[in-house]
C-alpha positions as CSV (number, residue, x, y, z in Angstrom):
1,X,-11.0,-17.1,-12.2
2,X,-11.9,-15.8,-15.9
3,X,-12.2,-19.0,-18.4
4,X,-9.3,-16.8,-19.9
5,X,-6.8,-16.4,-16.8
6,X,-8.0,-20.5,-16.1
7,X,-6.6,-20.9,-19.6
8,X,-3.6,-19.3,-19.1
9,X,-2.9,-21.2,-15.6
10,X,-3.4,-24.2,-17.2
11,X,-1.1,-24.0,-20.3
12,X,1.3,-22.7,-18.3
13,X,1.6,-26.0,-16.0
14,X,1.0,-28.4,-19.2
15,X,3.6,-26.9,-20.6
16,X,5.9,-26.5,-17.4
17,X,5.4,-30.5,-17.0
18,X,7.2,-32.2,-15.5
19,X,10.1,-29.8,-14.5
20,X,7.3,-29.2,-11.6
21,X,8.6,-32.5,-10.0
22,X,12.2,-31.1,-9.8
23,X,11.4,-27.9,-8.6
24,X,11.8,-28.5,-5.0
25,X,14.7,-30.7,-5.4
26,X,17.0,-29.0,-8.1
27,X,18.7,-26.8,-5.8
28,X,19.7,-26.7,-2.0
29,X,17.4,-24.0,-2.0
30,X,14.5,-25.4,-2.9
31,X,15.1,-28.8,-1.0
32,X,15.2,-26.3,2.1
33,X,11.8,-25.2,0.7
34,X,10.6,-28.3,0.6
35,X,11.6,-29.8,4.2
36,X,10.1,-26.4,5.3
37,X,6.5,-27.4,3.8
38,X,6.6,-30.9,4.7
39,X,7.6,-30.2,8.6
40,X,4.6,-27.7,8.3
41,X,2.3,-30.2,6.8
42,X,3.0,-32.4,9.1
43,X,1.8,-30.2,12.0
44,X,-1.8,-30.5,10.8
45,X,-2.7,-33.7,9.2
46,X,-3.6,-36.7,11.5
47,X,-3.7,-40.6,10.8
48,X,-7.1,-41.1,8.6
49,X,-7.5,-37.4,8.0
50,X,-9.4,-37.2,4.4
51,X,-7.8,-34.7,2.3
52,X,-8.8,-32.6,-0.7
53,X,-5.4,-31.3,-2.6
54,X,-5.5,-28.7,-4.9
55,X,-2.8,-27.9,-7.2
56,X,-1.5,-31.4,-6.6
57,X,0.7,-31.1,-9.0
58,X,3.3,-34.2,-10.0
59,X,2.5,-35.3,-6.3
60,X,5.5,-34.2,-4.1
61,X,3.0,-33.4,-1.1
62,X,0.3,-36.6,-2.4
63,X,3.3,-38.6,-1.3
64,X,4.0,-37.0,2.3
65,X,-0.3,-36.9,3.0
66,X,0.2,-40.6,2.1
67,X,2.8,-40.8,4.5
68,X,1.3,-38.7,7.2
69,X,-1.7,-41.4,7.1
70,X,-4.1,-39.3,5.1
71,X,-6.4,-41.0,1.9
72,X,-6.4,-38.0,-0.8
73,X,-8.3,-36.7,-3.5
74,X,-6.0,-35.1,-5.5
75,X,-6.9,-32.4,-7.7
76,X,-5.0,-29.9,-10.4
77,X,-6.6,-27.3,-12.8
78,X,-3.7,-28.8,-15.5
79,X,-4.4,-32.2,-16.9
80,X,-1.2,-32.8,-17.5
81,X,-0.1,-32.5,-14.4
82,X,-2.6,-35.1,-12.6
83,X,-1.5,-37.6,-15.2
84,X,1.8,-36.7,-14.3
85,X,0.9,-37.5,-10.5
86,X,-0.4,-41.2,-11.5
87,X,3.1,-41.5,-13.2
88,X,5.1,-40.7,-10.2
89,X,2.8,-42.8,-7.7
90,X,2.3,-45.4,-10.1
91,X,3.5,-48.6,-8.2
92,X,4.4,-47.4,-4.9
93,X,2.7,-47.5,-1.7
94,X,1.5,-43.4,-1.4
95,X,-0.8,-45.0,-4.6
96,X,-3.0,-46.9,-2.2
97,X,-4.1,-43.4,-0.5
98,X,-5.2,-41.9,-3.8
99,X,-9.5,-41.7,-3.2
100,X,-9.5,-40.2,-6.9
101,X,-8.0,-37.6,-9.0
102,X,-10.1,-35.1,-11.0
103,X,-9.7,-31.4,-12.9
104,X,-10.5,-28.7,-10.1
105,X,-10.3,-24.7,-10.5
106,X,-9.6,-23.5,-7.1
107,X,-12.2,-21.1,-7.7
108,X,-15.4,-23.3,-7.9
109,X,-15.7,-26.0,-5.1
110,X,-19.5,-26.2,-5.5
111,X,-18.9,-29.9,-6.1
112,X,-18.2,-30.9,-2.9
113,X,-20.6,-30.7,0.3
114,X,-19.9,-28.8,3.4
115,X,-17.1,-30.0,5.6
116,X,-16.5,-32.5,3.8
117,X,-12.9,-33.1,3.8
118,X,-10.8,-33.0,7.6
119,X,-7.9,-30.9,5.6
120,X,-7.7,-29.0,2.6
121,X,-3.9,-28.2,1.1
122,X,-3.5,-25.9,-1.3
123,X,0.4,-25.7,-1.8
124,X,1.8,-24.4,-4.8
125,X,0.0,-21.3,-4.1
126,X,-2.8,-22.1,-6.5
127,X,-4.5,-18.8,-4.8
128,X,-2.2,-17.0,-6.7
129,X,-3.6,-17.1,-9.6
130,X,-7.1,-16.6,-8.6
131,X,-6.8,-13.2,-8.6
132,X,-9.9,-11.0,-8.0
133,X,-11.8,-14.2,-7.2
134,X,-9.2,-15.2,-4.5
135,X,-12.1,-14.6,-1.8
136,X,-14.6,-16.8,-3.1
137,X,-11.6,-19.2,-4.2
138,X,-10.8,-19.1,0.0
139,X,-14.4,-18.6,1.3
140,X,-15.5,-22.0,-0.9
141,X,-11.9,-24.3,0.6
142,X,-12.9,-23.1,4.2
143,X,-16.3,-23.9,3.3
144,X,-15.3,-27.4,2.2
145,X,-13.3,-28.2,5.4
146,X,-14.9,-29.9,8.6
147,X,-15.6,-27.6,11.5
148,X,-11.8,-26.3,13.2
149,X,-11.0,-28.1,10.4
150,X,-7.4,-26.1,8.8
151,X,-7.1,-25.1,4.9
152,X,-3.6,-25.2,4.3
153,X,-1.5,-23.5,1.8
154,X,1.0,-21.5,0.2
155,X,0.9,-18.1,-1.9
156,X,3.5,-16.0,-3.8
157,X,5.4,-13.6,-1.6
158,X,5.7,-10.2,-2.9
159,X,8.3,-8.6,-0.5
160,X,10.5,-12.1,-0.3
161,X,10.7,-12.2,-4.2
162,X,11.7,-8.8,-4.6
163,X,14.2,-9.1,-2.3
164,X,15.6,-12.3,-3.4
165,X,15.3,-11.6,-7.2
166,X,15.7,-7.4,-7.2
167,X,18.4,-7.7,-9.8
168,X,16.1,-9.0,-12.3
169,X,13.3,-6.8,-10.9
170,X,15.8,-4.0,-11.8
171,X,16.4,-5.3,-15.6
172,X,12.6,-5.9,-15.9
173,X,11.5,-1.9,-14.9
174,X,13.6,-1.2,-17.4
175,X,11.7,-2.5,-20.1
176,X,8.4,-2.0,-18.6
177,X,8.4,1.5,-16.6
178,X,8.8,2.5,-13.0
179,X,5.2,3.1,-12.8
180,X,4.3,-0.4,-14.1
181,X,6.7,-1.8,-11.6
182,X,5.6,0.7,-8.5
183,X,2.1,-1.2,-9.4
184,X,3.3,-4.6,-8.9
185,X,4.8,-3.2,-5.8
186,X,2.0,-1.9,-4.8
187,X,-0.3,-5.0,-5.5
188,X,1.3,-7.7,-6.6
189,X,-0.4,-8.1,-9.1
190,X,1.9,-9.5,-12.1
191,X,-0.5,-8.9,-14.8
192,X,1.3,-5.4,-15.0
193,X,3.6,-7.2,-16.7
194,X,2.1,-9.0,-18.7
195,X,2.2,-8.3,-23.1
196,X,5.0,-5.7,-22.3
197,X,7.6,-7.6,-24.1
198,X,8.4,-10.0,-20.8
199,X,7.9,-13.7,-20.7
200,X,6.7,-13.9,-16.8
201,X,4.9,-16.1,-15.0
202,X,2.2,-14.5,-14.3
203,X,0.5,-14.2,-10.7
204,X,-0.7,-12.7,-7.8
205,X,1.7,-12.0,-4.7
206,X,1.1,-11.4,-1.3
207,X,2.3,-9.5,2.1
208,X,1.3,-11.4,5.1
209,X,-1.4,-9.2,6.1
210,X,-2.9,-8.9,2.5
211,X,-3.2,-12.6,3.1
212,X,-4.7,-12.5,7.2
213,X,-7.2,-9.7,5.2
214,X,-8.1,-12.5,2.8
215,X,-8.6,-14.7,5.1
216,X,-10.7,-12.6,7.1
217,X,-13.0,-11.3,4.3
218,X,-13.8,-14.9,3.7
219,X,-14.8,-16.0,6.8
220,X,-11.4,-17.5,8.6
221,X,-8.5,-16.7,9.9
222,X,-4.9,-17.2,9.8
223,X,-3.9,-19.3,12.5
224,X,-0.1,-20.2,11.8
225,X,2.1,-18.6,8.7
226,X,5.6,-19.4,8.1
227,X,8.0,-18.4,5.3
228,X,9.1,-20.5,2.3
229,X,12.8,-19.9,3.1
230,X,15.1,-17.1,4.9
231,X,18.5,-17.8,5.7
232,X,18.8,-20.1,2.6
233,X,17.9,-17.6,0.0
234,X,21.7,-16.0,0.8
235,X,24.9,-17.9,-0.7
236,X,24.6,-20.7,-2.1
237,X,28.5,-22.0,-1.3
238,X,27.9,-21.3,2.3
239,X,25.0,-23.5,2.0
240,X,26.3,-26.4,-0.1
241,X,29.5,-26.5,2.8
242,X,26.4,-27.0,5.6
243,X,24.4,-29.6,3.3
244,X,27.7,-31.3,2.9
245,X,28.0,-31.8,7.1
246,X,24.3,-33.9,8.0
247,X,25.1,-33.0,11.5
248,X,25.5,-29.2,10.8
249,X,22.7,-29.7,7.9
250,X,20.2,-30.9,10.6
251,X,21.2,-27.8,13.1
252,X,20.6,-25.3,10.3
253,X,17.3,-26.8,9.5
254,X,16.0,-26.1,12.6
255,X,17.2,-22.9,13.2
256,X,15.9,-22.3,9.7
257,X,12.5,-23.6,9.9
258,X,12.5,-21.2,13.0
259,X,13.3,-18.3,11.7
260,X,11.2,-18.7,9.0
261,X,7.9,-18.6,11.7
262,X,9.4,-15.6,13.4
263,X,6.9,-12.3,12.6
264,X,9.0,-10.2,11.0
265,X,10.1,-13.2,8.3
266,X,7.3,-14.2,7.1
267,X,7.1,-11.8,3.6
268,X,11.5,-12.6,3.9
269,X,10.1,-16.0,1.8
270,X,9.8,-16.7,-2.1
271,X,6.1,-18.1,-0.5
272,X,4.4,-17.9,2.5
273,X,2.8,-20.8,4.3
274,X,-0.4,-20.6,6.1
275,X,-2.9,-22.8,8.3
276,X,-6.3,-20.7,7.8
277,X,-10.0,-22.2,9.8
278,X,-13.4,-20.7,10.2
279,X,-13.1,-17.8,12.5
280,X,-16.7,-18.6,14.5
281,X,-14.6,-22.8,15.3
282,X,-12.3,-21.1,17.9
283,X,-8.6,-21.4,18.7
């Protein structure tokens, strides 16, 4: 990551604050999201696991690793947003997990020795904003991670967001071009955007295999993937009448989580999830 991307990263999440801890939570849709990435969390952390988490954020997912059993060092590139973590875990019992919290670019891990963590999560797709260094970023997190060890994450998904926001696509190649937005189509690289006259939040999204490719060119491989979301990106009513109904609530949660693993939904997401190890550790 340039020093001036890392700059940009990082004032964007000081300034987003804490808005970051409602994210998930604000709308059925993203509480949907957020069952999705705990129940696939919780598929790869055991009991006394030591975890490394990047992009920590306000602490959403320090909480469930101190749940699942795991002690954390808990790491953001915004310092606002790790203070903001001590807030929200001040005085409970997820504090007591919490190794240490430090500043971390995803992009330079040299800090920490070789396997040295049992899991690495990276949700909140901080490889998204890595850009061209998104293979070293990847290469140094399965580096970092004990042999079969999983790196787990999330990254921006460039077919699900188009889908599920096309009518502001649609206002936005207005003002920018077709061809601009045929690039970002074509790469997902949102920097096409960027000083045209649109306030965006600027990142890198990814198809599915851009993100096995990544994987592989750093020395991994993807070994489970999952979308963000699917059926809960449709109409909202028809979603707050099932939330409304915990017996029909828990049904469509599992038909949703899923679908969501199903091949040919995982770029139908806002995100896609991933499990990624060392390719030469097996299956």
């Amino acid at each position: 990551m340039t020093i001036e991307s890392r700059e940009r990263v990082r004032r964007y999440f000081d300034e987003f604050g804490d808005a970051e801890w409602d994210r998930l939570t604000g709308d059925v849709r993203g509480r949907v999201s957020l069952e999705i990435h705990r129940r696939f969390l919780a598929r790869f952390v055991q009991p006394g696991d030591r975890v490394l988490e990047v992009g920590a954020g306000p602490g959403r997912f320090t909480i469930e690793l101190a749940a699942l059993g795991a002690t954390v060092v808990v790491t953001d590139l915004s310092p606002v947003q790790l203070a903001l973590n001590a807030e929200h875990l001040r005085g409970t019992v997820s504090e007591a997990a919490v190794e240490r919290r430090e500043v971390l670019d995803v992009c330079d891990t040299s800090r920490y020795a070789d396997g040295e963590f049992d899991l690495v999560l990276a949700y909140g797709g901080p490889l998204s904003y890595a850009f061209e260094h998104a293979e070293e970023a990847m290469r140094g997190l399965l580096r970092i991670t004990r042999p079969g060890g999983p790196v787990v994450g999330s990254v921006m998904s460039l077919l699900g967001t188009w889908r599920h926001f096309l009518p502001g696509v649609v206002k936005v190649a207005e003002t920018i071009g077709e061809d601009a937005n045929d690039r970002i189509l074509r790469t997902g690289d949102l920097r096409h955007e960027a000083g045209q006259g649109i306030d965006t939040h600027v990142c890198q999204m990814f198809r599915h295999r851009d993100l096995a490719e990544l994987a592989r060119a750093a020395g991994g491989e993807i070994v489970a993937a999952s979308a963000g979301n699917w059926a809960s990106l449709g109409d909202l009513d028809a979603l707050a009448v099932l939330e409304a109904d915990p017996s029909r609530w828990a049904r469509f949660m599992e038909h949703e989580v899923a679908a969501c693993q199903e091949r040919g939904a995982l770029d139908g997401g806002t995100h896609i999830l991933f499990a990624a190890r060392g390719q030469s550790y097996g299956s």
